[in-house]
Residue, then its C-alpha position, 0 to 999 in steps of 0.5 A: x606784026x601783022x594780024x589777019x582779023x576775022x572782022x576788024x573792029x570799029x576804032x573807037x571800040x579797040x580803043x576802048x578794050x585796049x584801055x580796059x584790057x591795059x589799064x596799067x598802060x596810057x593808051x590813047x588815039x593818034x591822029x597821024x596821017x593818012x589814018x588814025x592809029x592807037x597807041x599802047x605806051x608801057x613807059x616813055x620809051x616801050x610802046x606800040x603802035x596799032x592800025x586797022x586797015x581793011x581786014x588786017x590789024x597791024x601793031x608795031x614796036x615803038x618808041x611812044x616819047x617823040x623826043x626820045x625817039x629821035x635818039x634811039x630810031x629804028x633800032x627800037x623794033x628790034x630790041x627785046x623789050x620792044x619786041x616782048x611788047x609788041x608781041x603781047x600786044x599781037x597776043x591779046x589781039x589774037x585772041x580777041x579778033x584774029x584767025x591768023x598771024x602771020 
């Protein structure tokens, strides 16, 4: 999903609010390349994956447990729990940065 952002916020911030807004959920920096993102891990197998870009904050569905997810692919985006996931993600975005989703 992608977030159309008001003003995108500072990384470090986002993260700090994901993990006070979550704390039932590990929540913690990625380091992947080209760019940082964050993640947001339900369990072993439910999470999300948020990146902020210039105006906009993209969350994806993923599957946070790198083992686990060379087993179930990208078929993790499109099932319900996945899904319910990232929108609750999206949802708490939009309400704390967002003018628009789309």
């Amino acid at each position: 999903m992608i977030v159309q952002a008001t003003q995108v916020p500072d990384f470090s911030d986002l993260l700090q609010t994901l993990k006070s807004r979550f704390p039932g959920y590990s929540v913690y920096a990625f380091d992947s390349k080209p760019q940082k993102s964050i993640i947001v891990r339900e369990s072993c197998v439910i999470g999300a994956q948020i990146s902020l870009h210039k105006d906009e904050i993209i969350v994806d569905a993923c599957c946070p447990n790198i083992f686990v997810s060379a087993l179930i692919g990208f078929i993790s985006a499109i099932l319900p729990p996945y899904q319910r996931f990232e929108m609750k993600i999206a949802d708490f975005l939009k309400r704390k940065y967002i003018q628009e989703v789309y």
